[in-house]
C-alpha positions as CSV (number, residue, x, y, z in Angstrom):
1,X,0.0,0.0,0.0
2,X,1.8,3.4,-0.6
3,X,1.1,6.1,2.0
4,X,1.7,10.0,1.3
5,X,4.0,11.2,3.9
6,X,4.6,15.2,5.4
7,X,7.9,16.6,4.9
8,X,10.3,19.8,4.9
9,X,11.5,20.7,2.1
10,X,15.5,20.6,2.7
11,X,16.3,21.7,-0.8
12,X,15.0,22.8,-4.1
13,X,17.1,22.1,-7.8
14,X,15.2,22.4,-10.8
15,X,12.2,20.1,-10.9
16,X,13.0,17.9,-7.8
17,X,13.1,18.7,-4.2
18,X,15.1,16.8,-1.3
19,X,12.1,16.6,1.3
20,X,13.1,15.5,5.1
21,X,10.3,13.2,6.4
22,X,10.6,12.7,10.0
23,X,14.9,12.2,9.1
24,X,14.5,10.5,6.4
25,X,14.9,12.2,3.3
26,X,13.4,11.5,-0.3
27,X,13.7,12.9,-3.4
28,X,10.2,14.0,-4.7
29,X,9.3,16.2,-8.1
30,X,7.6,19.3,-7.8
31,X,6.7,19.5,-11.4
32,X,3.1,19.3,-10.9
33,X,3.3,22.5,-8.6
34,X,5.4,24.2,-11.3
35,X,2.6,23.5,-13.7
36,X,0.3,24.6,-11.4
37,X,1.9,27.9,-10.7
38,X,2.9,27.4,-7.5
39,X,6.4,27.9,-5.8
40,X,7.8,25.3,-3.6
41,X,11.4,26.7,-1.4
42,X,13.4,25.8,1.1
43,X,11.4,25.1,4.5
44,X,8.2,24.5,3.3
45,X,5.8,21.6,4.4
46,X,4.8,19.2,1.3
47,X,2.8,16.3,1.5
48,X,4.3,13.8,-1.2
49,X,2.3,11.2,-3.0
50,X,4.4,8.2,-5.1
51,X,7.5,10.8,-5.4
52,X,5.3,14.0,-6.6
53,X,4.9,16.8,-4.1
54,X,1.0,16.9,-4.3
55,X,1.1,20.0,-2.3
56,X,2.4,22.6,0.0
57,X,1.2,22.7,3.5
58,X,1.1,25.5,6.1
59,X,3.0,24.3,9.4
60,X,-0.3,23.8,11.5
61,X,-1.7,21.4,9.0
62,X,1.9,19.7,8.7
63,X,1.7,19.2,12.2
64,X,-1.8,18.3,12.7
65,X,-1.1,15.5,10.2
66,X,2.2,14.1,11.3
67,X,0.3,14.2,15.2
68,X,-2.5,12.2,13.4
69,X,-0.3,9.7,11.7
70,X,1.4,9.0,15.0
71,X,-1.8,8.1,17.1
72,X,-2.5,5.9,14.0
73,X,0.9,4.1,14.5
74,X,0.3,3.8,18.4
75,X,-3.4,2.5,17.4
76,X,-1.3,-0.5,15.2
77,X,1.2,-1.5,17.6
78,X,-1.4,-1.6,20.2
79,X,-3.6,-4.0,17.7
80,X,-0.2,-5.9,17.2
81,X,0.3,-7.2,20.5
């Protein structure tokens, strides 16, 4: 099953991005935001779909999310044991 994940963007070179996800970082393409008009820098929060930054988060929602994903992950481990 493939999962979108919430990253920072660590750095930005043409059409791909190096996106830090919780210390692990991933190369993702931004060329869907580029066609869409919209920038993607250095710091910003990305949620990133099969390598393609789908879009660019504010920080609350980044958060929000990766607090989400977390209680999901406790919720699994608890249902593993």
């Amino acid at each position: 099953m493939c999962l979108s994940l919430v990253g920072r963007v660590c750095e930005v070179n043409g059409e791909h991005a190096r996106v830090d996800a919780g210390g692990t970082i991933r190369s993702a393409s931004i060329a869907m935001q580029l066609i869409e008009g919209t920038d993607v820098r250095e710091g910003d929060w990305v949620l990133v779909h099969t390598g393609f930054v789908v879009t660019v988060l504010g920080e609350d929602d980044a958060r929000q999310i990766a607090r989400a994903r977390a209680a999901l992950a406790d919720l699994e481990g608890a249902t593993d044991a």
